[in-house]
PDB file of N, CA, C, O and CB in Angstrom:
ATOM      1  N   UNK A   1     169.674 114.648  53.694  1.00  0.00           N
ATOM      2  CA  UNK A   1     168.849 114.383  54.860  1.00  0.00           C
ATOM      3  C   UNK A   1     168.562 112.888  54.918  1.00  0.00           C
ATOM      4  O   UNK A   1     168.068 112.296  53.958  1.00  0.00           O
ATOM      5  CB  UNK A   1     167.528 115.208  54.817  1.00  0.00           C
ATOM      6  N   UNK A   2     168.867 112.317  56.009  1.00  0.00           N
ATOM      7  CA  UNK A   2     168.289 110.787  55.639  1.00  0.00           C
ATOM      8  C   UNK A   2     167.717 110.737  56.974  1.00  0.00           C
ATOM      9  O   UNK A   2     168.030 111.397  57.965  1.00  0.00           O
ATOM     10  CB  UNK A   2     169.471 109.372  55.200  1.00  0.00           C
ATOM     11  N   UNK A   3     166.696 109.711  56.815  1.00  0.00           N
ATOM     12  CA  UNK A   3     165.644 109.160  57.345  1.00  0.00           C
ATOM     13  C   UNK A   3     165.554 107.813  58.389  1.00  0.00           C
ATOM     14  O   UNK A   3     166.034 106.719  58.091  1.00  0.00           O
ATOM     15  CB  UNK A   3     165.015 108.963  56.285  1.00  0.00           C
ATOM     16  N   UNK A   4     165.101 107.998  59.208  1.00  0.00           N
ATOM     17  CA  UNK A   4     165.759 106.313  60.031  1.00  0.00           C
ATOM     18  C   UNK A   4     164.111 106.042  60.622  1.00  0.00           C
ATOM     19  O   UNK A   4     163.191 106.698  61.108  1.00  0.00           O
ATOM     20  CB  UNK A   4     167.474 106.521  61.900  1.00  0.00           C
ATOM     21  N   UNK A   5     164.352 104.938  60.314  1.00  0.00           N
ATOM     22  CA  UNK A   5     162.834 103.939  60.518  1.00  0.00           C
ATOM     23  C   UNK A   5     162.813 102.595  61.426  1.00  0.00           C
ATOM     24  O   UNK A   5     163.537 101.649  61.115  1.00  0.00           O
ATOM     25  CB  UNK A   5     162.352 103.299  58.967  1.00  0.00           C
ATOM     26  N   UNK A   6     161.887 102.534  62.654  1.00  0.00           N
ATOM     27  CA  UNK A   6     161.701 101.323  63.190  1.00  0.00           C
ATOM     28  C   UNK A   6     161.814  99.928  62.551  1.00  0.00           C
ATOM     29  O   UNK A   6     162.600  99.121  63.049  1.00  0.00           O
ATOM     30  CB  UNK A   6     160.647 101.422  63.607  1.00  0.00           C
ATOM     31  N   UNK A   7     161.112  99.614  61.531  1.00  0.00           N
ATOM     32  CA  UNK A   7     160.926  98.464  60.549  1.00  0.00           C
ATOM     33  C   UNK A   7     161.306  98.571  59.158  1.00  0.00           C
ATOM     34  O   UNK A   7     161.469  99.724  58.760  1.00  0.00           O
ATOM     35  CB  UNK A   7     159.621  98.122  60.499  1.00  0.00           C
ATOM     36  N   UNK A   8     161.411  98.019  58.667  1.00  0.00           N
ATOM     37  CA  UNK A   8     161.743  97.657  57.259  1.00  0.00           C
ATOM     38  C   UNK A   8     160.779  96.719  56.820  1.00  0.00           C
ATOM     39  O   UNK A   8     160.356  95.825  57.553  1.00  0.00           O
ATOM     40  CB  UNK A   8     163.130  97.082  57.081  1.00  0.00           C
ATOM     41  N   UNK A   9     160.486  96.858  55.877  1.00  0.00           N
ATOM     42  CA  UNK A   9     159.648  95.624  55.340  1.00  0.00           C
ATOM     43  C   UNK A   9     159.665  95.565  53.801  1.00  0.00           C
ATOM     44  O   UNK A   9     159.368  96.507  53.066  1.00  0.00           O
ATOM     45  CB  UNK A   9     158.073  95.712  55.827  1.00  0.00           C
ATOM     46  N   UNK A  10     159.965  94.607  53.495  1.00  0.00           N
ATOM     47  CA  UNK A  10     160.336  94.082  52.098  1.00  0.00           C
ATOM     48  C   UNK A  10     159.297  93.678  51.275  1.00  0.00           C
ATOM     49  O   UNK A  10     158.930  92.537  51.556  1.00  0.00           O
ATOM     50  CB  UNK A  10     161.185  92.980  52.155  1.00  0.00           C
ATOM     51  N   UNK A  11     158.638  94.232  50.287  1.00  0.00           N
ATOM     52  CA  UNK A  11     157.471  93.070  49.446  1.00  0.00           C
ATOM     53  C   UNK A  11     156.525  93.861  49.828  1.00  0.00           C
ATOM     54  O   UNK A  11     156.269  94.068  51.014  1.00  0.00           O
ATOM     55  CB  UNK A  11     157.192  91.259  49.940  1.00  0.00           C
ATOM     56  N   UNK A  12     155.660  94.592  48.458  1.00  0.00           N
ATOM     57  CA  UNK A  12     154.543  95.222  48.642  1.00  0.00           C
ATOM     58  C   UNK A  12     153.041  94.736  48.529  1.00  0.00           C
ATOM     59  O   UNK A  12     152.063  95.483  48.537  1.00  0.00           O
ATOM     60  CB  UNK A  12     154.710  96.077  47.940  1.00  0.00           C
ATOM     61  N   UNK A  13     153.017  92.890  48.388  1.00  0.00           N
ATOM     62  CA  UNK A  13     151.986  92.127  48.679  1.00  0.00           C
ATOM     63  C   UNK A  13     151.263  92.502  49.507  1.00  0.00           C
ATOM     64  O   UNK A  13     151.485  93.533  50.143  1.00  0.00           O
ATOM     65  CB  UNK A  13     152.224  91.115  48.943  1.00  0.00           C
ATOM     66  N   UNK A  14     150.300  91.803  49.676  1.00  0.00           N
ATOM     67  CA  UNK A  14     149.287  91.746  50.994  1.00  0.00           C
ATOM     68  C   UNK A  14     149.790  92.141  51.796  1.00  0.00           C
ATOM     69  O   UNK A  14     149.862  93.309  52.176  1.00  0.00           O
ATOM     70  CB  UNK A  14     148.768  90.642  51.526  1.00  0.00           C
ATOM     71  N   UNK A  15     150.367  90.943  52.321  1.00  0.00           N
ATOM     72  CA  UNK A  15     150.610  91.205  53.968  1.00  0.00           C
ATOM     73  C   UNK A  15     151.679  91.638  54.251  1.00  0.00           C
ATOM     74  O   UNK A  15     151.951  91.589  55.450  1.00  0.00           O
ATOM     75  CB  UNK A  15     150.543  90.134  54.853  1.00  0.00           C
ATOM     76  N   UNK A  16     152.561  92.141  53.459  1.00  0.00           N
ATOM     77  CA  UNK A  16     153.846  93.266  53.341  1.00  0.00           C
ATOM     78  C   UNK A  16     152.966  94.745  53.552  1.00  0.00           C
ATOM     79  O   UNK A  16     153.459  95.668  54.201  1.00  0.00           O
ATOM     80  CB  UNK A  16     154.812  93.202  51.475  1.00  0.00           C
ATOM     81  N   UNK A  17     151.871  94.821  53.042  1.00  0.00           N
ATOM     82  CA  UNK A  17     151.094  95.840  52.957  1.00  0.00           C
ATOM     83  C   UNK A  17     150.445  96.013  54.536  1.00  0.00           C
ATOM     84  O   UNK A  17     150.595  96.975  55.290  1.00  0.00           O
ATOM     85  CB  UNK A  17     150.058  95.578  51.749  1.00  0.00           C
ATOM     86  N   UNK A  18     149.617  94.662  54.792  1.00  0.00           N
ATOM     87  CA  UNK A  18     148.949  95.008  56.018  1.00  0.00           C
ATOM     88  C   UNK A  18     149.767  94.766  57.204  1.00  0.00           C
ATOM     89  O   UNK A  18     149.080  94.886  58.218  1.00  0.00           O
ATOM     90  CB  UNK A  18     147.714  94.290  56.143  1.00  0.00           C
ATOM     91  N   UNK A  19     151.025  94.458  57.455  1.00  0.00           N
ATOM     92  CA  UNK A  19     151.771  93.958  57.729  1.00  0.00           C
ATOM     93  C   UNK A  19     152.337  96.046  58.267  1.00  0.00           C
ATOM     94  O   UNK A  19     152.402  96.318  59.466  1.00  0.00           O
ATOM     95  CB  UNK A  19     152.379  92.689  56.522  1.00  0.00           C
ATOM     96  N   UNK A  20     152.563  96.854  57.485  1.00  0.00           N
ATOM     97  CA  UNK A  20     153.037  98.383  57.599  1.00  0.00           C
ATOM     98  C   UNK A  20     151.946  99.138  58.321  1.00  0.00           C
ATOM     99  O   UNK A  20     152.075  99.917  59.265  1.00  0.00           O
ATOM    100  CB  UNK A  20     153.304  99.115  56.093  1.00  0.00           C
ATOM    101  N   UNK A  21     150.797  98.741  57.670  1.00  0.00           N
ATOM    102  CA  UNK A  21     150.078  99.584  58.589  1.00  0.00           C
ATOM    103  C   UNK A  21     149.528  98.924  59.678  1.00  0.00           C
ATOM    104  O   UNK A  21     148.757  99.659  60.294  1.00  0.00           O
ATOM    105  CB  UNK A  21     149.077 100.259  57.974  1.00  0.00           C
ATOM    106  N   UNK A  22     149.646  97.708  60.187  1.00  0.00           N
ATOM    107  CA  UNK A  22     149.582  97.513  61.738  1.00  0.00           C
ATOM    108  C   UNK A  22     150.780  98.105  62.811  1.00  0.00           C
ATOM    109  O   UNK A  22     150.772  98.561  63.954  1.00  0.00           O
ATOM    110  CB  UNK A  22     149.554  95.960  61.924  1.00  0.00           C
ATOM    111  N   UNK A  23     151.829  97.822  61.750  1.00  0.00           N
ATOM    112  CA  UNK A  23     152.739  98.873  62.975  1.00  0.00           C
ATOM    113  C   UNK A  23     153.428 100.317  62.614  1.00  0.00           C
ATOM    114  O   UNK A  23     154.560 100.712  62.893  1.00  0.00           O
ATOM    115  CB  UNK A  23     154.134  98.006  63.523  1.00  0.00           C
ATOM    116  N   UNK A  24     152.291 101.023  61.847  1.00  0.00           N
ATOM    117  CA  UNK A  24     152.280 102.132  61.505  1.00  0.00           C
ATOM    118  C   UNK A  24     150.896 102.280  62.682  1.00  0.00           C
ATOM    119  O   UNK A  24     151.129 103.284  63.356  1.00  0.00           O
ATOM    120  CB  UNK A  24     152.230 102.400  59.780  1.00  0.00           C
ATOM    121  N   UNK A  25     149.886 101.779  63.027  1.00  0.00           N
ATOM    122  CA  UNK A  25     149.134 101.987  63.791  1.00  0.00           C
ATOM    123  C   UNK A  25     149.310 102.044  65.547  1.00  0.00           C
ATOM    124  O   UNK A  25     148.726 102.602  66.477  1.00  0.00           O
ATOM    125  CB  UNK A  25     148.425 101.225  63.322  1.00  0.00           C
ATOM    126  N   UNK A  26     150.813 100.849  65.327  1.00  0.00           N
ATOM    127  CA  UNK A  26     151.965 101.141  66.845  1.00  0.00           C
ATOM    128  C   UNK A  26     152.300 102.274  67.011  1.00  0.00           C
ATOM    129  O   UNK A  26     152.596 102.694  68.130  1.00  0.00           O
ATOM    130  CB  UNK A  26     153.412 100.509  66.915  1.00  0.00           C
ATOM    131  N   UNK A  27     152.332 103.140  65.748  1.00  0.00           N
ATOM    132  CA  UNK A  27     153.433 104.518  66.169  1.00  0.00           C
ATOM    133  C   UNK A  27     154.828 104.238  66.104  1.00  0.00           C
ATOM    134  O   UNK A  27     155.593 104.541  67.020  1.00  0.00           O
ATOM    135  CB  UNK A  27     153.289 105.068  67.742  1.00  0.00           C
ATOM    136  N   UNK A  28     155.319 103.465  64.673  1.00  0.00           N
ATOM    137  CA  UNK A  28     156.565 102.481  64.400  1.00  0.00           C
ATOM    138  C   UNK A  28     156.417 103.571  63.139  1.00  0.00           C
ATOM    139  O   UNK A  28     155.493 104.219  62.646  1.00  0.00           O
ATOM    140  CB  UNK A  28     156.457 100.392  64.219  1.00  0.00           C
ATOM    141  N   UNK A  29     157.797 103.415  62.904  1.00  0.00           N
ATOM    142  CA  UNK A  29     158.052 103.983  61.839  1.00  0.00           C
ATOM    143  C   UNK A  29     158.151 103.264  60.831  1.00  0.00           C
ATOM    144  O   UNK A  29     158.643 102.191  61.179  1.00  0.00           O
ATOM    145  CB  UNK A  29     158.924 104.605  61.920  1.00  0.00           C
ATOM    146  N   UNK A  30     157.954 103.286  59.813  1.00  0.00           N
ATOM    147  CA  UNK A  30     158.027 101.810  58.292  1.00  0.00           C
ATOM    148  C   UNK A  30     158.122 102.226  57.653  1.00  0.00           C
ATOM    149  O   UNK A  30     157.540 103.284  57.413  1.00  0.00           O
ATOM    150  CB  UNK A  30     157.100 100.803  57.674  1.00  0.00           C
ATOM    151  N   UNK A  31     159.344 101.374  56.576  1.00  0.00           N
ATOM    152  CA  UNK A  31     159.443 101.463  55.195  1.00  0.00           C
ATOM    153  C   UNK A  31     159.017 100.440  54.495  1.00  0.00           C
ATOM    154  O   UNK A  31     159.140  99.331  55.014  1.00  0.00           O
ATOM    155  CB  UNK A  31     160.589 101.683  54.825  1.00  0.00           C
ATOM    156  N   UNK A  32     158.455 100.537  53.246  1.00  0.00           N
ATOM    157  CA  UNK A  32     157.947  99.648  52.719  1.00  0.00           C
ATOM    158  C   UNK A  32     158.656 100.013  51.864  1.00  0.00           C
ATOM    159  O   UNK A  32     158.843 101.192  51.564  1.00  0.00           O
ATOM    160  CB  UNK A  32     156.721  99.417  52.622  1.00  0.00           C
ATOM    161  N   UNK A  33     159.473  98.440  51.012  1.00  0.00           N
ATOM    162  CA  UNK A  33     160.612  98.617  50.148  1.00  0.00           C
ATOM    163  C   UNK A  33     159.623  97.954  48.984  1.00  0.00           C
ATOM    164  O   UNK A  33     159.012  96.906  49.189  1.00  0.00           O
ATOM    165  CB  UNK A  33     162.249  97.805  50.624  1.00  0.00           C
ATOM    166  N   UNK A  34     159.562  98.527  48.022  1.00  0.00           N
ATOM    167  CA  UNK A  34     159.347  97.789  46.464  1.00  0.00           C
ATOM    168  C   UNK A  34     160.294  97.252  45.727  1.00  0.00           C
ATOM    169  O   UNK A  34     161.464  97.633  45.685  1.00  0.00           O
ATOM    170  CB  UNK A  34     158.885  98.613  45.503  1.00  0.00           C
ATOM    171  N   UNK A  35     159.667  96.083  44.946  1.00  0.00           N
ATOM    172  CA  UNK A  35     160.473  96.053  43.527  1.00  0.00           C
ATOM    173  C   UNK A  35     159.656  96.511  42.252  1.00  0.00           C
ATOM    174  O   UNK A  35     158.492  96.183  42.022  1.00  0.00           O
ATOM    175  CB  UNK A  35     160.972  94.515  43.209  1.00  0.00           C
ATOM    176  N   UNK A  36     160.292  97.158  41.618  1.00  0.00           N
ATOM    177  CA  UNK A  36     159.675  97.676  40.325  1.00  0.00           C
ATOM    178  C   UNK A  36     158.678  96.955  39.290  1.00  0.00           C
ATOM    179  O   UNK A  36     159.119  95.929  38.772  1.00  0.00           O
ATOM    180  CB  UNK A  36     160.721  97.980  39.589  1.00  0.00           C
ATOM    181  N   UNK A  37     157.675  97.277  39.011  1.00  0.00           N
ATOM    182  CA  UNK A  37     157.223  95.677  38.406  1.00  0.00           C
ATOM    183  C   UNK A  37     157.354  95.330  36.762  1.00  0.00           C
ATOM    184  O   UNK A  37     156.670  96.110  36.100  1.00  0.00           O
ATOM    185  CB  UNK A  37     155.485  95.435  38.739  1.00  0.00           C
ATOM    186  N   UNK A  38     157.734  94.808  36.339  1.00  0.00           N
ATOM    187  CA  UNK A  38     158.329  94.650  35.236  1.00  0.00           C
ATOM    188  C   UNK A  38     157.007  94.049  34.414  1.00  0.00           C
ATOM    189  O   UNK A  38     156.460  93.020  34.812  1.00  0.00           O
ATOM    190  CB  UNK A  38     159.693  93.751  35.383  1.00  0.00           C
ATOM    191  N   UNK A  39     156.480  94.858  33.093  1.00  0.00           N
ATOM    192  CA  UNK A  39     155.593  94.209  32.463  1.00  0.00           C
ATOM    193  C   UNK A  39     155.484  93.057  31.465  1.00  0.00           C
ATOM    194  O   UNK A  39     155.810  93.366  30.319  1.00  0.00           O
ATOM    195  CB  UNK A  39     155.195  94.940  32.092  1.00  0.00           C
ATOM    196  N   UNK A  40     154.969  91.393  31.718  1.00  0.00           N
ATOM    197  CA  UNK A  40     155.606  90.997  30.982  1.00  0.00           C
ATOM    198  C   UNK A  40     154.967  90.993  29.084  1.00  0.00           C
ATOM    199  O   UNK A  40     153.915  91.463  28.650  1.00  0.00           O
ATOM    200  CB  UNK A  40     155.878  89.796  31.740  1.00  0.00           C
ATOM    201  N   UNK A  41     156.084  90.279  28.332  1.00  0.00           N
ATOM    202  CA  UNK A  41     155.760  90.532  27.271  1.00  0.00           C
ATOM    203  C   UNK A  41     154.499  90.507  26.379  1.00  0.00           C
ATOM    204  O   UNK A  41     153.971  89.405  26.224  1.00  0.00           O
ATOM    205  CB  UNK A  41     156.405  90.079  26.960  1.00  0.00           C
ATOM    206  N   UNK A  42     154.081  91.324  25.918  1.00  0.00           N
ATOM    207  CA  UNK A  42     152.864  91.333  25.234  1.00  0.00           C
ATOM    208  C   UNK A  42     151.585  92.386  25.922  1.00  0.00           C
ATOM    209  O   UNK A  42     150.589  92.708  25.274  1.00  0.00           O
ATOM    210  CB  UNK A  42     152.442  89.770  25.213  1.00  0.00           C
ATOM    211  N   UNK A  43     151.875  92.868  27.477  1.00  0.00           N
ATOM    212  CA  UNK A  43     151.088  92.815  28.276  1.00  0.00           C
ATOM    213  C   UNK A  43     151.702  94.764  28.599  1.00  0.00           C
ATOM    214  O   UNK A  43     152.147  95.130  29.687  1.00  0.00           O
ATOM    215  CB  UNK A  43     151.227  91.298  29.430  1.00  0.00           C
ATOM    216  N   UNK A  44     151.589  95.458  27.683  1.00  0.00           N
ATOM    217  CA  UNK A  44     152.485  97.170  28.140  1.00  0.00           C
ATOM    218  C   UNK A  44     151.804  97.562  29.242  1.00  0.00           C
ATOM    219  O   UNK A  44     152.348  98.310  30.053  1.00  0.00           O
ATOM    220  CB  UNK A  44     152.366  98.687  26.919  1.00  0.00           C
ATOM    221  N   UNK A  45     150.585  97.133  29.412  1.00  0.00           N
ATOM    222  CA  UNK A  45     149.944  97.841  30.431  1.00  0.00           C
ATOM    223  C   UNK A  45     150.154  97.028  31.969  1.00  0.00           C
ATOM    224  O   UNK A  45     150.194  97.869  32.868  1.00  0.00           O
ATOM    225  CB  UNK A  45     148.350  97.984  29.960  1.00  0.00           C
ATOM    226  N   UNK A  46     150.247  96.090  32.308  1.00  0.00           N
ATOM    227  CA  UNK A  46     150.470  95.591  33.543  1.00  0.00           C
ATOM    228  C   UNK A  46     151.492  95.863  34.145  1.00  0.00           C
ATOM    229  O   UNK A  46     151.481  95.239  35.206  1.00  0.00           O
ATOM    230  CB  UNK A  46     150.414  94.504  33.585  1.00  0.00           C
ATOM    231  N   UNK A  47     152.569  96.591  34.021  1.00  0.00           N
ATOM    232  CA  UNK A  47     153.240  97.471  34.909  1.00  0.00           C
ATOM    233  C   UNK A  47     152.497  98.451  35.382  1.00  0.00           C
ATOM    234  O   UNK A  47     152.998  98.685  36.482  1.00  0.00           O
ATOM    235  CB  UNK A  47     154.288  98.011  34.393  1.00  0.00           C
ATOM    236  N   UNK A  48     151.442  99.301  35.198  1.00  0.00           N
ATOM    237  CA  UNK A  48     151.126 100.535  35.357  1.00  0.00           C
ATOM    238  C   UNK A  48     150.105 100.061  36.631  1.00  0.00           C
ATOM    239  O   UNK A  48     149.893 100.688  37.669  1.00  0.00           O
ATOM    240  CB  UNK A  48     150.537 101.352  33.937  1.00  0.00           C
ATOM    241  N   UNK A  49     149.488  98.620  36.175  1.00  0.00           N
ATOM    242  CA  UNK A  49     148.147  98.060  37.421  1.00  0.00           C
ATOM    243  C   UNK A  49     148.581  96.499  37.953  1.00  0.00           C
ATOM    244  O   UNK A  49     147.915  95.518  37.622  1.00  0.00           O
ATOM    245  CB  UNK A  49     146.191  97.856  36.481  1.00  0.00           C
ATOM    246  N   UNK A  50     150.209  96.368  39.124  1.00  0.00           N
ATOM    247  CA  UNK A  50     150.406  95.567  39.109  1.00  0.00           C
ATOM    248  C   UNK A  50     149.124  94.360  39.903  1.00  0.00           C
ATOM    249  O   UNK A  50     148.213  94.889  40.539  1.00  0.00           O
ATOM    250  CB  UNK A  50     151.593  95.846  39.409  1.00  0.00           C
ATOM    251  N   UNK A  51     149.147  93.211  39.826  1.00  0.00           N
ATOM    252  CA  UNK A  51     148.242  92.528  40.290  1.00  0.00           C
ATOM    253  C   UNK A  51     148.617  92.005  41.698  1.00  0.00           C
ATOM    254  O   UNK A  51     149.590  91.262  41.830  1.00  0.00           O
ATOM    255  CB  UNK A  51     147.945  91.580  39.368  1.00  0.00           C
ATOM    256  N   UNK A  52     147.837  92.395  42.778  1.00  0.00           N
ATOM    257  CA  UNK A  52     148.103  92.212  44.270  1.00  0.00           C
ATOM    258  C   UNK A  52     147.535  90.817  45.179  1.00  0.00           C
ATOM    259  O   UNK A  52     147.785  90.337  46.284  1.00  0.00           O
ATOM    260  CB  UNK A  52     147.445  93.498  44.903  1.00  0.00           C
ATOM    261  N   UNK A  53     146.500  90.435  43.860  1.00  0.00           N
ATOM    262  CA  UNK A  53     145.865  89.266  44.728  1.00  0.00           C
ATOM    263  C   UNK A  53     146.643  88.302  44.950  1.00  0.00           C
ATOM    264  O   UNK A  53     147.270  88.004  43.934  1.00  0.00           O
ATOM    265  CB  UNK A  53     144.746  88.647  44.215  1.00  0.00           C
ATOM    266  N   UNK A  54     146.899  87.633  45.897  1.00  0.00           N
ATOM    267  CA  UNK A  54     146.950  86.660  46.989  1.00  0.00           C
ATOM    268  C   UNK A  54     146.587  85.166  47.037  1.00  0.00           C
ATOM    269  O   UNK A  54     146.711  84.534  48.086  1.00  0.00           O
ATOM    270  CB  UNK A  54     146.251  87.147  47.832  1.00  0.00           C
TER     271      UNK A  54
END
C-alpha cells in the first residue's frame, strides 16, 4: 500500500516541526522525514531524548 502526500519535509527541528503542522492545519498532507539520532560517545542516553532546542 503506499501513501502519497502534499509536502515533504525534511528535518525534525523546530520549524521542520512547526513548519508540518501549519500545513497539516491547510488540510495538506505531510511527511515529516527523520534522521535517526545517533548518541554521541559517552552519552547512551541521548539518543532516546534527542535535544530540539533552537
Amino acid at each position: 500500500m503506499s501513501k502519497s502526500f502534499d509536502v515533504c519535509i525534511r528535518g525534525d527541528g523546530v520549524v521542520g516541526r512547526a513548519l508540518a503542522l501549519l500545513l497539516a492545519r491547510e488540510r495538506l498532507r505531510v511527511a515529516l522525514v527523520t534522521q535517526p539520532h545517533s548518541a554521541p560517545t559517552g552519552q547512551p542516553d541521548a539518543a532516546a531524548h534527542p535535544d530540539v532546542r533552537a
